[in-house]
C-alpha positions in Angstrom: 0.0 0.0 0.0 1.4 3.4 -1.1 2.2 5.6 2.0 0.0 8.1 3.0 1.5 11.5 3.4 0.0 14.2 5.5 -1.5 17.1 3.4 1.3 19.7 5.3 3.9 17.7 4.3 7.0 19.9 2.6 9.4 18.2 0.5 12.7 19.1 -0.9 12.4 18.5 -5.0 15.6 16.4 -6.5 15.4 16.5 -10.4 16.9 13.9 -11.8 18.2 13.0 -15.6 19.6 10.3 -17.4 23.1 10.1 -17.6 23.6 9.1 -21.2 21.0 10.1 -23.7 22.3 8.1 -26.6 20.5 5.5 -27.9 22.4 1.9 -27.5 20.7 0.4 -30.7 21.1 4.0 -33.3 23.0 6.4 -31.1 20.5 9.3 -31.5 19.7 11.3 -28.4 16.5 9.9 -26.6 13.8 12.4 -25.6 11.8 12.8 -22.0 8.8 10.3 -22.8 7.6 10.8 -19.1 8.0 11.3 -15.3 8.3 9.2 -12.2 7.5 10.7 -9.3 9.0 8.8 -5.9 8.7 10.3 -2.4 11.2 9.5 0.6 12.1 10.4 3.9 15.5 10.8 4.5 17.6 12.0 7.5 17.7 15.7 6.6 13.9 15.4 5.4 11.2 14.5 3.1 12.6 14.5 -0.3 10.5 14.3 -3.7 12.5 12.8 -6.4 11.6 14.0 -10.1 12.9 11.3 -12.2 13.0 12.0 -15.9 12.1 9.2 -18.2 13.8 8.9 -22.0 13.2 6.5 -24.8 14.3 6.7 -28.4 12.4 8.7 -31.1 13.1 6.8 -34.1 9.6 4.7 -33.8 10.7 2.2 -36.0 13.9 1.2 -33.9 14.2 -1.5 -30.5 14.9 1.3 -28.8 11.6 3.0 -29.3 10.2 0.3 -26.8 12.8 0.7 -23.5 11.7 3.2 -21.3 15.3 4.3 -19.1 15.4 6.2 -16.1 18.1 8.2 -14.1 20.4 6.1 -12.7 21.2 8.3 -9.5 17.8 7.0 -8.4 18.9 4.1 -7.1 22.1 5.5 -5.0 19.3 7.3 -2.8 16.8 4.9 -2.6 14.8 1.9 -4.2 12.0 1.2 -6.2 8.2 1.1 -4.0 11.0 2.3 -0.6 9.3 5.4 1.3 13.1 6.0 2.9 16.3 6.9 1.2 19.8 4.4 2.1 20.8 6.8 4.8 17.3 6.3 6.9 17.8 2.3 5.5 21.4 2.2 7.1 20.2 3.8 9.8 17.4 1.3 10.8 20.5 -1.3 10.3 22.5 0.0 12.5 20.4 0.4 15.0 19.2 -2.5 14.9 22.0 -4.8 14.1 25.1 -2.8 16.0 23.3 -1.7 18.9 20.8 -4.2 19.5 17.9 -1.9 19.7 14.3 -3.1 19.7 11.9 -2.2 17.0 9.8 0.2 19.2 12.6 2.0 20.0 14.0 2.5 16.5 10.4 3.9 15.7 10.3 6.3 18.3 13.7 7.5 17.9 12.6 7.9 14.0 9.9 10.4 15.2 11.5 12.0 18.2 15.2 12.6 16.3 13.8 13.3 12.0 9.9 13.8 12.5 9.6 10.4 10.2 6.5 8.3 11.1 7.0 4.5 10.2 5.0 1.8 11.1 6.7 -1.7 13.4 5.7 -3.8 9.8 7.2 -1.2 7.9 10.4 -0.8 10.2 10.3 -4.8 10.1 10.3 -5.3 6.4 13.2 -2.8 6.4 15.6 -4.7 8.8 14.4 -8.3 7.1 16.0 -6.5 3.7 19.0 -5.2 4.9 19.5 -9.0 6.5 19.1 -10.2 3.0 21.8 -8.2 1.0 24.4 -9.0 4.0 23.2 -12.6 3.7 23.7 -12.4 -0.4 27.6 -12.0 0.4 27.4 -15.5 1.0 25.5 -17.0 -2.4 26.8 -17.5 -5.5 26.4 -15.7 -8.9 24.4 -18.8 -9.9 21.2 -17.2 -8.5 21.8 -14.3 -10.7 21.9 -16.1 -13.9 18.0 -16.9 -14.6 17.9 -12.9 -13.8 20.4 -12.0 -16.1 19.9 -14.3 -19.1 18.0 -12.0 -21.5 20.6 -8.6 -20.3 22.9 -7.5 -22.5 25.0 -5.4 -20.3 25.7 -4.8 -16.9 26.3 -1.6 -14.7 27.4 -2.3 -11.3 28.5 0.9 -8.9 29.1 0.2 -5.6 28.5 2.7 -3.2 29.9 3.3 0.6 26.5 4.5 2.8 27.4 6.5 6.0 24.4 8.0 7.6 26.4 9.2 11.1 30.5 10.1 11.5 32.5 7.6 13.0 30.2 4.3 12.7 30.9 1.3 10.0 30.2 2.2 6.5 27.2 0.5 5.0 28.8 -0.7 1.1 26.3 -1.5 -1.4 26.5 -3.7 -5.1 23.9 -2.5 -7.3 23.3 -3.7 -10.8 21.6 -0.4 -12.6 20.4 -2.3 -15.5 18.1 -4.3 -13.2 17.8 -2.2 -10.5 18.9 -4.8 -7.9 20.9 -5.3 -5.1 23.7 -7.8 -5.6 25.5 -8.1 -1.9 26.1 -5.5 0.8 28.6 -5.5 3.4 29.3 -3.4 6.6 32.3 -2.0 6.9 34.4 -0.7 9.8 37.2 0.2 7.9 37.4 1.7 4.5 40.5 1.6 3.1 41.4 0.6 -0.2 42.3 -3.0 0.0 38.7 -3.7 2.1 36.8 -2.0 -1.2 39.2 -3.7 -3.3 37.7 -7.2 -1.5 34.4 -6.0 -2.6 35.2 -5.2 -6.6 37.1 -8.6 -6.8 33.9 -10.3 -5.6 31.6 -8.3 -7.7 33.9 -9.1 -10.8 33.6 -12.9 -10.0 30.0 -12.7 -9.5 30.2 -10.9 -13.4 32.1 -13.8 -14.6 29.9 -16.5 -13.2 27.0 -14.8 -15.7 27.5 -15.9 -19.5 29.4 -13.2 -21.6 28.5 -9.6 -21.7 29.7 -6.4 -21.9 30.0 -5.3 -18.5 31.0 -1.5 -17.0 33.4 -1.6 -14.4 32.1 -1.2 -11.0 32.5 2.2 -9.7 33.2 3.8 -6.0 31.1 6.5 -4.1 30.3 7.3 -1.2 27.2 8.9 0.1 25.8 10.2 3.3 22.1 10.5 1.5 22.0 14.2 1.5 22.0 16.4 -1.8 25.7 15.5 -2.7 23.8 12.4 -4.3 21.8 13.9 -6.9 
């Protein structure tokens, strides 16, 4: 069910584009088709993401029928979320390093950043962020089935800090699917530890059948505005 926002609600607007306008198939420059419209909390407030949607013009072409949307969307939140990573990291930490209890992660939520979740909500939050740490530990096998009809892969990997001086929250994302691979947390994050992570993503690359594939990239993000 979609979330309900109160009518007095004032939210920061984030436009967002496409990256790379140029059609894969002809190379001419796609045009705005459309708009998605996605509404989050995150730590420093409600946030309304304007996310621009492109296709190709040439009506004749493959291309005509791919609808592609900004990639930055997924380094602040993910599809059908009503938070952004850095209120997702923070529910993880919270719950994971400190031990707290759900009830107190809600009213912490309200008292500290004004954001109203519910205990299912908060629930199917934690159960997600146990699944990407749990991913680590599968195989690339899984993704296969996933992955069998994509051409190309995008992976970024992205190093989610909500507070100063607590373990870094890193992230795998595939952009072409919009999916999670594996997450880790991080206490240090030097080099060699991010290194760990690439070298694993790469394998996981390799265990798909051949494809072009775009080098993971590294960012890191405290989910405020630097992210847009």
């Amino acid at each position: 069910m979609p979330y309900c926002w109160p009518e007095e609600t004032v939210f920061e607007e984030w436009e967002l584009e496409v990256e790379d306008r140029h059609c894969s198939v002809c190379g001419r420059t796609m045009h705005v088709c459309d708009h998605r419209h996605h509404r989050i909390f995150t730590l420093s407030g409600p946030v309304h993401l304007i996310c621009k949607l492109v296709h190709c013009p040439d009506k004749t072409g493959s291309g005509h029928r791919r609808t592609f949307g900004p990639e930055a969307e997924t380094g602040i939140t993910m599809p059908w979320w009503v938070v952004g990573w850095d209120v997702f990291c923070w529910i993880g930490h919270r719950r994971f390093a400190r031990h707290w209890s759900v009830r107190q992660i809600r009213e912490e939520l309200v008292d500290s950043y004004q954001i109203v979740l519910s205990d299912d909500a908060i629930e199917q939050y934690i159960h997600r962020y146990q699944q990407m740490l749990a991913a680590r530990q599968q195989g690339p096998q899984l993704l296969a089935e996933a992955y069998q009809d994509v051409e190309e892969v995008v992976l970024s990997i992205d190093g989610l800090q909500p507070e100063k001086g607590h373990e870094t929250f890193y992230v795998v994302r595939e952009l072409t699917r919009k999916r999670v691979w594996f997450a880790e947390a991080l206490i240090s994050s030097s080099a060699e530890e991010v290194r760990r992570l690439i070298v694993r993503a790469r394998q996981w690359v390799e265990g798909l059948r051949p494809r072009r594939t775009r080098p993971p990239s590294r960012s890191t993000s405290t989910g405020n505005k630097g992210r847009r």
